[in-house]
N, C-alpha and C positions, 0 to 999 in steps of 0.2 A: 188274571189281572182285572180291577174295576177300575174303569176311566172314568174322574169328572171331567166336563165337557160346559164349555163355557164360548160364547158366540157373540157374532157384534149384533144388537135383537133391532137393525134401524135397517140390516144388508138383509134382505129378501131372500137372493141366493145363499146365504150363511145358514139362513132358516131351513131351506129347502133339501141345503143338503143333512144338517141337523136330522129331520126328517127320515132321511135316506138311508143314513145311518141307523136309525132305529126301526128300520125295516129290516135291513139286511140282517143284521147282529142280532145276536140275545138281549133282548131289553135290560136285562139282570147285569149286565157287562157293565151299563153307563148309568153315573150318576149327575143330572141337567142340573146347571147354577138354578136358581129359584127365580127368578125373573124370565129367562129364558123357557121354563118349563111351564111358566104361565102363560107366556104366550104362545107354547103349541099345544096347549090342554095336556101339560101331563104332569106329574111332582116332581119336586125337585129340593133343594136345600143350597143352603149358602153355601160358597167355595170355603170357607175358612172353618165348615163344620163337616167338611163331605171326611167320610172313611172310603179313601181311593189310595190308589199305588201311582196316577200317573194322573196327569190335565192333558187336556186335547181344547185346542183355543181354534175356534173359526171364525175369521175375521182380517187382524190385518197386526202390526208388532205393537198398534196402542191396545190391542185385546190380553197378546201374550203378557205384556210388562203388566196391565195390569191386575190379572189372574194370578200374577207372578206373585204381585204386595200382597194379595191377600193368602197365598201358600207358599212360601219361600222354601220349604221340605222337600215340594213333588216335583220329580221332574216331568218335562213341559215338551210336547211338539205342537206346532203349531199349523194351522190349515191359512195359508192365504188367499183372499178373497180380492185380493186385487192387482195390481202389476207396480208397487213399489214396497212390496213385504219385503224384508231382509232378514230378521230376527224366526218369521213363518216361512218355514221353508217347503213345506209340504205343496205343489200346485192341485186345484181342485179336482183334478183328470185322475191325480193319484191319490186322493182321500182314501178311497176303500183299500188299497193295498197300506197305505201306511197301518190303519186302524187296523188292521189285520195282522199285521207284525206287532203291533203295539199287547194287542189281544195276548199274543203268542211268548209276548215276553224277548222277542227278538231281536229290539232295536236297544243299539250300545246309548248309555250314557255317558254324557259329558259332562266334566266339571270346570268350570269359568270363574272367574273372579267375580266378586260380584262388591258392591261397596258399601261402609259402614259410614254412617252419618249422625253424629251426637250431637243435642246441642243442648248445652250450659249441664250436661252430661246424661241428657234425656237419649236413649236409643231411640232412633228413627227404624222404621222398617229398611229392608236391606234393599238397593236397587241394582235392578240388570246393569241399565244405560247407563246414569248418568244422575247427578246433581245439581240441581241448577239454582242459584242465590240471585235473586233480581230487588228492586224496588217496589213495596206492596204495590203501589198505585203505578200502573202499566205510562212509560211515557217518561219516567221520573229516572236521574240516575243516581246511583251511592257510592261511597267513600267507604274502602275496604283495607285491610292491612291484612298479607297474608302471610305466613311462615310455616318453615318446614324442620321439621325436628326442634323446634322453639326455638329458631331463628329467623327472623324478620326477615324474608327475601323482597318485600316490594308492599308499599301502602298507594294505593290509587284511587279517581275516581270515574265510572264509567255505569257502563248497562250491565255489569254484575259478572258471574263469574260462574262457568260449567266446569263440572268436576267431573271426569268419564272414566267408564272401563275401556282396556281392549274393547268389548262387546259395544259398546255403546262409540266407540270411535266411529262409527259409520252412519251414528244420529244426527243429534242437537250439534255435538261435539264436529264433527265434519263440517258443515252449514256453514258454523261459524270460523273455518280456516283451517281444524285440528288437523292433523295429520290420521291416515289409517293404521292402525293397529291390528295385529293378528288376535283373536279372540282368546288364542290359546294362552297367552303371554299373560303376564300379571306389572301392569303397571297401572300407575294416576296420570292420567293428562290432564292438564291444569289451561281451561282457554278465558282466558280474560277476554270480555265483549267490548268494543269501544270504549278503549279508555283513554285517560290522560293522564301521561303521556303514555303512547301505544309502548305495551310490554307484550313483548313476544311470548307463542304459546310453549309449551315445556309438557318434557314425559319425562317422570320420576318412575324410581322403579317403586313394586307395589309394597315395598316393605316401611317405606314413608309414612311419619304421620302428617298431613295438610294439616293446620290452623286457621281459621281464618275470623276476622271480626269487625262488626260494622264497626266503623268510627265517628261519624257525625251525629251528633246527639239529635238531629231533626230526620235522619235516616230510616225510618221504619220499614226493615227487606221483608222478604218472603222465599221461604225455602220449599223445592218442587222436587220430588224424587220420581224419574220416570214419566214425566209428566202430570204428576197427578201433586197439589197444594197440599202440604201438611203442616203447616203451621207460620206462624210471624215471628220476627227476630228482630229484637229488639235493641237498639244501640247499644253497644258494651257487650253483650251476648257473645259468645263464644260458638265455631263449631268447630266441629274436628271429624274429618273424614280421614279413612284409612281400608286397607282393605280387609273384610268382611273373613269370618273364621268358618262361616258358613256360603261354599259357591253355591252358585247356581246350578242348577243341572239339565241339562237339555237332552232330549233324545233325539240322536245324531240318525239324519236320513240319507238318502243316496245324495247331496246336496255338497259340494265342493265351495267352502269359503271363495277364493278366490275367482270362479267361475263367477257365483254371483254378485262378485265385484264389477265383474266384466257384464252381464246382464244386467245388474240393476243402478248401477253407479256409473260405469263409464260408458 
């Protein structure tokens, strides 16, 4: 098996074990993001052109998710670098054994939901977490109209609206009130942020299509998959989120959902 291998390049420690790893291993095994590889003297190539069979992310779940946009194909274990990873489940004590099973072909894959985002029929890259619609200009709120199966459930106006997976219930989508979801499950949570008048959060199952659209002609949003901005939305503009024909896939470590609910949540 060849790993790309992609790291937060700001975490020192991310570096070092970076490092360590291409001590131990056959160099031949990993293939370093291109940023990353520049900055510990060695080649490397973009995530989105590497010929790999697996990603190995060190860093923290904004490294994972966003290795994740630019490879939606490979499946992903993750090295956490610090004490509130959820998504990275790997701890740095056990980096070398994971990478060693990973090596070996060892470790089970998992398949998750993961979510589809169009808008005015444009595909968006697919996201782990979550979708997020806000007001370009931070501060600012919008007027939305949302439906489901092309029925108008509710038009409001507030700080905008997180569209999550199971996977991503324990993100953005928690923070703001959601409820936890099991990863494995396949539904839409739907969390309106501060609205008027407050609309309660809701889990649809994942065979729903959401709608959703700005309505105030002075409204100009901004749509965030995983955190990361890809593009503005324009009054009248349509999106439609549903789940994704393509999961995610993760390699499953000694790592108990619910354990790290109890570690890193409660």
């Amino acid at each position: 098996m060849k790993i790309g291998v992609v790291a937060r390049l700001d975490l020192p420690p991310a570096l070092d074990l970076v490092r360590r790893l291409l001590r131990i291993f056959p160099r031949e095994a990993f293939v370093l993001e291109s940023e990353l590889a520049m900055k510990i003297g060695e080649r490397g190539e973009k995530v989105e052109g590497m010929e790999v069979d697996a990603l190995l992310t060190i860093g923290g779940d904004g490294t994972l998710l966003g290795a994740h946009l630019l490879a939606p194909h490979l499946p992903i274990l993750g090295i956490h670098m610090g004490k509130k990873g959820f998504l990275a489940e790997v701890p740095p004590s056990e980096a070398e054994d994971a990478v060693r099973e990973m090596l070996e072909g060892r470790l089970e894959v998992e398949r998750r939901m993961s979510l589809a985002t169009e808008v005015e029929g444009e595909r968006l890259p697919d996201a782990i977490n979550d979708a997020f619609l806000s007001w370009f200009i931070p501060g600012k709120s919008i007027s939305f109209r949302l439906s489901l199966e092309g029925r108008v459930l509710y038009e409001v106006r507030g700080d905008g609206l997180v569209v999550a997976t199971p996977t991503g219930s324990t993100g953005h989508s928690l923070s703001a009130g959601g409820p936890v979801v099991e990863p494995t499950m396949e539904a839409l949570l739907l969390i309106p942020l501060c609205t008027f008048p407050p609309i309660p959060r809701m889990v649809v199952p994942g065979s729903r299509k959401v709608e959703v659209e700005v309505v105030r002609a002075d409204n100009l949003a901004s749509i965030s998959l995983d955190g990361h901005f890809m593009r503005k939305v324009k009054p009248g503009e349509r999106l439609l989120f549903s789940k994704s024909e393509k999961p995610a896939l993760f390699l499953k470590w000694k790592d108990n959902f619910y354990e790290r609910l109890r570690e890193k949540i409660w």
